[in-house]
N, C-alpha and C positions, 0 to 999 in steps of 0.2 A: 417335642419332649426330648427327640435325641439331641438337640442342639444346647437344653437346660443342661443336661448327663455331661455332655460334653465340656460345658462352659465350670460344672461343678468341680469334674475333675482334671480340667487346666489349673482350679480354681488350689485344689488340694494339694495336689504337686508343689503348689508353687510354695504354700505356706506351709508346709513338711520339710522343703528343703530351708527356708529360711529359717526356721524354728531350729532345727539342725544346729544351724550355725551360731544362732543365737539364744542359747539355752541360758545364760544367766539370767536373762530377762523373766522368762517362764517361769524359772524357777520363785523368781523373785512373787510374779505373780501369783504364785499360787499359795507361798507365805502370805500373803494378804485375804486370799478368799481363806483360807484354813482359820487364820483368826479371825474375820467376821463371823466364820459360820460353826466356831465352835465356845463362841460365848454360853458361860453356863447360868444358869437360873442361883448363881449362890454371891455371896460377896468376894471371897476369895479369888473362884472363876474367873465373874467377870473384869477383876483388878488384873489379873497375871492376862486373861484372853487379850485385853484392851492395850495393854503393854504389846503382847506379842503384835497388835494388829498395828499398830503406827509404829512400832520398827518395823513389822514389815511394808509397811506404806513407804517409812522414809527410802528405806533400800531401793523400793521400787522405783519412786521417783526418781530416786539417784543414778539408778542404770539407765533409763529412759533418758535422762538428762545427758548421757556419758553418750548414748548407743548414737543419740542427737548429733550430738557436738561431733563425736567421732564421722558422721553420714555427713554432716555440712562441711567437712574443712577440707573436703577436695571435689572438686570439679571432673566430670566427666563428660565428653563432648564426643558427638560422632567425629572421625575423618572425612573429608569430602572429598579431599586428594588422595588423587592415582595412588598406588605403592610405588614407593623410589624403589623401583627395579633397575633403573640406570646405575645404582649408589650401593646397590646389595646383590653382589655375583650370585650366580647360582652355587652349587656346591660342586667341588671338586670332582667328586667321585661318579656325578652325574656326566655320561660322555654327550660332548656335543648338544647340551640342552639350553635352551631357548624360551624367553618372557614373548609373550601376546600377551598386546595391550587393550581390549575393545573398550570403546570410551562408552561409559553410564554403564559397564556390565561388571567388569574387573579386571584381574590378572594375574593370570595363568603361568607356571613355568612346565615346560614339557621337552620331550623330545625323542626323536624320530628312531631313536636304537632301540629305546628305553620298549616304544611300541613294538619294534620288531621282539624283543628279547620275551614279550608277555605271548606272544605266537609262536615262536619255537625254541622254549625252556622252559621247563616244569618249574612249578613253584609249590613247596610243603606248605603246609599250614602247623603254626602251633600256635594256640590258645593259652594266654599266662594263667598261672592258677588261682592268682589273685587280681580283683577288678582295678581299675585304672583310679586313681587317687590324688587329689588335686595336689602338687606342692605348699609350703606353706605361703609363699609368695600370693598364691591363687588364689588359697583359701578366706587369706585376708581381707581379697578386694572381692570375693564371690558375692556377700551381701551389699556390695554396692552396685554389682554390674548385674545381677540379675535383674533387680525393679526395672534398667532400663532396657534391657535386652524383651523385657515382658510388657512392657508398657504398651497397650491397645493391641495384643497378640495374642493369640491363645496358643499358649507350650504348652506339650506334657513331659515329663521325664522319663520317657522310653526307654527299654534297655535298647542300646547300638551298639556297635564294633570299631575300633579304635585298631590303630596299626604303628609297629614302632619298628619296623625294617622298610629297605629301599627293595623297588624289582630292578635290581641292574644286572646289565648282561654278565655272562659269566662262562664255564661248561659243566654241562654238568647238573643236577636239581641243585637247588637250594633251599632254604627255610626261611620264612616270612611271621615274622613274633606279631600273635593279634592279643587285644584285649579288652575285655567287657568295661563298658560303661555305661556315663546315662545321658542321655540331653541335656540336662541344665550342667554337668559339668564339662561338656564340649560349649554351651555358653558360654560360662564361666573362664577358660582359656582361651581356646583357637578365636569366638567369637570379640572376646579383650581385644584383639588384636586391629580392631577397626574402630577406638576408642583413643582419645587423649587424656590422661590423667593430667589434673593441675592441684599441687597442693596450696588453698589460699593463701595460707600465712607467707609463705617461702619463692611460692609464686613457682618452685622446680616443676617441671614437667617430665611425664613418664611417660615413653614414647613405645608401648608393647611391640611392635613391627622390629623396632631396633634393637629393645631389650630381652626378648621372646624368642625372636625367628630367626638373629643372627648369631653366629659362632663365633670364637675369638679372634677368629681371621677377617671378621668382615662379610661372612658368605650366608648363606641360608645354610639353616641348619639342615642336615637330611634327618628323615624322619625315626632315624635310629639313634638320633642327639636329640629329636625334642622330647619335652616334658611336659606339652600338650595332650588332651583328649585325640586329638588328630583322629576323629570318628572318619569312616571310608566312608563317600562318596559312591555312586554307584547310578547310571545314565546307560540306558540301551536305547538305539532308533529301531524302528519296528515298521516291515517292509511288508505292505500287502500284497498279495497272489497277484493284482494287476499294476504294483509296481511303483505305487504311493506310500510315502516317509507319512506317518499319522504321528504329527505332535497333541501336546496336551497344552490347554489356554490355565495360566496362573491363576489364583484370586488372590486379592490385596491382602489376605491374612496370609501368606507365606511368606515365610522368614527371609528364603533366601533373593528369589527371583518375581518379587511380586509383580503381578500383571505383562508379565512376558512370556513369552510360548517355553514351554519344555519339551525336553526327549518327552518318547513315548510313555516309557518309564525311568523314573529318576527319583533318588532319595537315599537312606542310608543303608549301610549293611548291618543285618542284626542278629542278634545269636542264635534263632532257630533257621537263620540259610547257612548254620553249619553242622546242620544236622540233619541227617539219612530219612528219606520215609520209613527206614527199618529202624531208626533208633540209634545208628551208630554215627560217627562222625567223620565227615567229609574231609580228604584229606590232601587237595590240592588247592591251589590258590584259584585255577582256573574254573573248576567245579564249584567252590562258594561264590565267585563271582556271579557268574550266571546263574545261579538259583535265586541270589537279593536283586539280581536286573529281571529274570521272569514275575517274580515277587512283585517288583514295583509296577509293571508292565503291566497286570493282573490288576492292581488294586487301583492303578488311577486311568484306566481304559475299559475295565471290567468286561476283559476280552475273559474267555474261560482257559483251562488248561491246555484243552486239545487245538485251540487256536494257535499255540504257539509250536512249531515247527522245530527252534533249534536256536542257539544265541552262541556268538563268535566273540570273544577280548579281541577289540581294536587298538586299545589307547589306556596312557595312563598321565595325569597331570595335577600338578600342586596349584588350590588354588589361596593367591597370595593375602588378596582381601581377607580371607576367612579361615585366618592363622596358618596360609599353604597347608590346608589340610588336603590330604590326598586324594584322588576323583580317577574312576575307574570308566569306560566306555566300552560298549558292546553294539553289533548289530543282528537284529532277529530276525528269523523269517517265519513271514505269518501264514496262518493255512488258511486266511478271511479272506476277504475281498475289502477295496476301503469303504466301499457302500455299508456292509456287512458291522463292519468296525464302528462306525459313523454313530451308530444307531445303539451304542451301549455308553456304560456311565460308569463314574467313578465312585468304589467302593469303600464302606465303614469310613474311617476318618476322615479319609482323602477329600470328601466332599467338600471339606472345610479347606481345603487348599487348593484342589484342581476343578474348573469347569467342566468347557467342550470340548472333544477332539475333534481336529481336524486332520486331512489326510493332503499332501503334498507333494507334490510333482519335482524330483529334481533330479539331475544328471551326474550321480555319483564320480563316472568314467571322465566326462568332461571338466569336473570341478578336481578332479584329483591331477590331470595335468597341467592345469595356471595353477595350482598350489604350488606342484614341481619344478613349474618352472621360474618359481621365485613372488607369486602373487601372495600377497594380504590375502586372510578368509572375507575380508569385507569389502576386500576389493576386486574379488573373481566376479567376470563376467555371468559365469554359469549358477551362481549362488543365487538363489530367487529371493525377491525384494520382499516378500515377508520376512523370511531368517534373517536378511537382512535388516531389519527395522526395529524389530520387537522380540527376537530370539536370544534368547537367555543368552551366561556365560556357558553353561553347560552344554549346550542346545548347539553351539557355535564349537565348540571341540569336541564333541561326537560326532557332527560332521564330518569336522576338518578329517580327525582320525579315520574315519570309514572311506571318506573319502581318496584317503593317499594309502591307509593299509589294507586296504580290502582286498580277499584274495579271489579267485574267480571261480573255486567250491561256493555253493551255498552254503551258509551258515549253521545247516541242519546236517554238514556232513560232518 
C-alpha cells in the first residue's frame, strides 16, 4: 500500500508541474467538456452549445497539434562523455582548486583551502525571501526535460535548499545567500546540464555544460553567477564506537548514484534543517549543515538520535555532471557499535532509494598521507577495494575530505 501512496504521489507532482506549464492546453480542454456537458434540452441551446463545443474541439486539437510539433523538433540526448574539465577552468576567485575525474562516477571541482576555510571561518546564513524561479531560458525547455529526467523513476517535488554564494576564505564571518526550491526545478536546470539539445530542422546544438556553467571568460561560473537551482548537496561518513565507516548500498531507483554505495548519509538540504527545535532559525552555515547531514544519517540508516555523537564539516565540492551543483561533507561519530548499526533500516521514503548498510574498515590516517603525498583517491594503497569499485562520486570525496582534513578532536567536540 505504501508503495501505491508513493507511486501516486511521484505520479501527481509530476502532472501539476507539467500542467503548470502547460495551461493552454487545459484550458482548451476544458472548453470542450463545458460544451458537451452543457447542451440544453431546447433548440436554441443546443445550436449555440454545439457551436461552442467544435470550436472548442477545433482549438483543442490545435494546441495538441502545436504542443506536438513544438515536443518533436528537438532532440534530447544523455551525455556519456566526461565533462571537458580540461576546456573549462575553474573560477578565479576559487584559490588553488582542482577537477577529480573518477571514470563511470563524475567530476568534481574542489579544493584544499576552500576545506580548511569551512573549519575555521564562520559562515551566516541568509535565506532569500523569495523562492528560486526558473529563468525564461529554463522554463521553456522544463516540459521537455522533465518527461526524460522522470522516465522509469519515481521523483517527487520536494521542497530543498538552493545556494547562490561561494565559501571562500576570507577574515572574518561572512554571509552565504540560500534559497528555497523544489526538485523538479533543480531537474529542470542543474540536471539540463547532462543533456544535448538538437534542434531537427537546423541540426544547432545546445550544449548546457558550455551554455549554463560557463562565464564570459571561459571559466565556471561560481555559484554567486549561476542561475541554476544549484540545490546543496549534503554527505556525512558515520564512524562506529569500534571504528567502522557504515556506508549505505543504492537502489537502481535513485537518481543520482544508482547501485553504488553512499555515505552513511547523503542527500539534499532542506528547509526544516534551518530551523531550531525551538522554532527559531539557525544562523550559521555550519549548524544547518550538520542538522540536513544528522537528518540524512537518520532517515537512510535508521540509527536514532541519540546514536549520533556529533558531526564535523570536512569538505566542500562542485559537482560538474550535475550542473556543479554544490556538495557539502561531514564526518560523525557514532555512539553504536557496527554490529548495533547493521541491524537497523532505512526510513519513510528512503526505502525506495537506499537498501543495506554495511560498516567498513578503513585507515583514515594512512589514506590521508598517499593523498598528501600526491596519490589519486583511486589509486591509494590504503583505500579498500570496495570504495574502490562501487563507491559513488560522493562516497569518494567524503573520504578523500575526512581523510586529509580530519582533525585529531572527535567530531563531538
Amino acid at each position: 500500500m505504501r508503495k501505491l501512496i508513493r507511486r501516486a504521489r511521484s505520479r501527481a507532482d509530476y502532472t501539476w508541474f507539467m500542467a503548470v506549464r502547460e495551461w493552454p492546453v487545459l484550458v482548451s480542454a476544458l472548453g470542450v467538456l463545458l460544451g458537451a456537458i452543457t447542451i440544453l434540452p431546447s433548440a436554441v441551446g443546443i445550436v449555440v452549445s454545439i457551436i461552442a463545443l467544435v470550436l472548442g474541439t477545433a482549438t483543442f486539437i490545435r494546441d495538441l497539434h502545436n504542443l506536438r510539433k513544438r515536443w518533436s523538433s528537438y532532440e534530447f540526448s544523455l551525455i556519456a562523455a566526461p565533462f571537458p574539465h580540461q576546456e573549462i577552468p575553474a573560477p578565479a576567485a576559487y584559490p588553488k582548486a582542482e577537477y577529480s575525474y573518477l571514470p563511470n562516477r563524475g567530476t568534481a571541482l574542489h579544493g584544499d583551502e576552500i576545506d580548511r576555510t569551512l573549519q575555521e571561518r564562520t559562515f551566516t546564513v541568509r535565506l532569500a525571501d523569495e523562492p528560486y524561479r526558473l529563468p525564461p531560458v529554463l522554463r521553456a525547455t522544463a516540459p521537455h526535460v522533465l518527461p526524460i529526467r522522470a522516465r522509469g523513476r519515481l521523483l517527487f517535488n520536494g521542497p530543498v535548499v538552493g545556494m547562490h554564494s561561494d565559501p571562500l576564505p576570507g577574515v572574518g564571518s561572512a554571509e552565504i545567500h540560500l534559497h528555497r526550491t523544489r526538485f523538479f526545478d533543480f531537474q529542470c536546470s542543474n540536471e539540463l546540464c547532462a543533456m544535448r539539445i538538437t534542434n531537427r530542422e537546423t541540426g544547432e546544438d545546445f550544449d548546457p555544460r558550455r551554455r549554463l556553467l560557463a562565464d564570459a571568460s571561459g571559466r565556471i561560473r561560481t555559484l554567486a553567477a549561476s542561475e541554476l537551482a544549484d540545490v546543496v548537496g549534503i554527505s556525512t561518513l558515520a564512524i562506529t564506537t569500534d571504528g567502522r565507516l557504515l556506508l549505505v548500498s543504492q537502489s537502481d531507483r535513485n537518481t543520482a548514484s544508482p547501485l553504488l554505495l553512499a555515505p552513511s548519509g547523503s542527500g539534499s538540504l532542506e528547509p526544516r534543517d534551518l530551523v531550531q527545535p525551538s522554532g527559531g532559525v539557525r544562523s550559521t552555515l555550519d549548524d544547518v549543515l550538520r542538522t540536513g547531514m544528522e537528518r540524512e544519517l537518520r532517515e537512510e540508516t535508521g540509527l536514532s538520535p541519540d546514536s549520533v555523537a556529533g558531526t564535523r564539516i570536512t569538505g566542500f565540492a562542485r559537482w560538474l555532471e550535475r550542473g556543479a551543483k554544490p556538495e557539502f561533507f561531514g564526518l560523525t561519530a557514532l555512539s553504536v557499535s557496527s554490529d548495533e548499526a547493521r541491524h537497523t533500516a532505512p526510513r519513510g521514503a528512503e526505502r525506495l532509494y537506499s537498501s543495506d548498510v554495511t560498516a567498513l574498515e578503513i585507515d583514515f590516517s594512512a589514506l590521508g598521507g598517499e593523498l598528501r603525498a600526491g596519490a589519486h583517491i583511486l589509486d591509494a594503497p590504503s583505500l579498500p577495494d570496495t570504495a574502490r569499485d562501487v563507491g559513488s562520486l560522493p562516497l569518494m570525496l567524503a573520504i578523500r575530505a575526512a581523510a586529509l582534513h580530519q582533525l585529531h578532536e572527535s567530531p563531538a567536540t
